[in-house]
N, C-alpha and C positions, 0 to 999 in steps of 0.2 A: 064409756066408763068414767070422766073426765067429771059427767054428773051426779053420778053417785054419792049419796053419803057416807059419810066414815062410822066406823061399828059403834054402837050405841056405850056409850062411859060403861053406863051399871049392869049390862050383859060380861063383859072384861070384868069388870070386880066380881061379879060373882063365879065366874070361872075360876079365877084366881081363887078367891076362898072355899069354893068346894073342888077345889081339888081337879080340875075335870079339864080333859083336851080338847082342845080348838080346833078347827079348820078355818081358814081365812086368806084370801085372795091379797097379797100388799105388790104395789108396780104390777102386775098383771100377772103374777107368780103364786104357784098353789103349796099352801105351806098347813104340815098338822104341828101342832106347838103344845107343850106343858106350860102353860105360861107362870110367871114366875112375882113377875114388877109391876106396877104401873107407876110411873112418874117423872118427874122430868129430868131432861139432857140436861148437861151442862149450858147450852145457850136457850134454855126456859124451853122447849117444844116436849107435850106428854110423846113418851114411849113406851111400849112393851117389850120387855125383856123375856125369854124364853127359851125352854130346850127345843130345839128340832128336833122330832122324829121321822118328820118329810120334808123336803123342801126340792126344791130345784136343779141345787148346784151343790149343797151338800146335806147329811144328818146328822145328830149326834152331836151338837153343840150349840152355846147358847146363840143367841142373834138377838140384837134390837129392832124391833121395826118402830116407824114414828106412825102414831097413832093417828094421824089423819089420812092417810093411807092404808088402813086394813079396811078392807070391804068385804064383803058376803061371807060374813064371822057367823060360825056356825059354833053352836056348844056339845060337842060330844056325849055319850050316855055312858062313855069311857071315862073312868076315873085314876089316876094315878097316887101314888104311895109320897108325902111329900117324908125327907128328909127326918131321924127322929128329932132333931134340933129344931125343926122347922114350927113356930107358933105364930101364928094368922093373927093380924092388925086389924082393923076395920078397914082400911084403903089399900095397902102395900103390906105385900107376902115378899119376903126375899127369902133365899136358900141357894145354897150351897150344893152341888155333886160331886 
């Protein structure tokens, strides 16, 4: 796993912008996500911010993962409802639940 690359930039932004749920392998863990962010941590590393629908260890709340560590990102044909406040940027989608 060690070799693998990290999920492609513009597959992420276009999830983000259309609306559309994730599935994605981060640390060896199988996670389906609303994704919400892209961009950077406070100490400069891109991440993605997200609601959990599945995860691990819990659902139903946001998580950040660090974007070099999402691997085998899959883009769902499931779409979800964003927020009516919510207006799409060209790189970073944020929103509120």
């Amino acid at each position: 796993m060690a070799n693998q690359k990290h999920a492609p930039l513009s597959a992420l932004k276009e999830a983000i912008r259309g609306f559309r749920v994730i599935r994605f392998t981060c640390d060896g863990e199988k996670y389906v996500v609303e994704p919400s962010e892209l961009g950077r941590s406070e100490r400069g590393s891109m991440q993605l911010t997200g609601w959990v629908r599945e995860g691990p260890h819990a659902s139903g709340l946001w998580m950040d993962f660090h974007y070099w560590k999402i691997r085998e990102l899959e883009i769902l044909d499931e779409s979800f409802s964003p927020p009516p406040q919510a207006a799409p940027v060209p790189f970073l989608v944020a929103r509120e639940r």
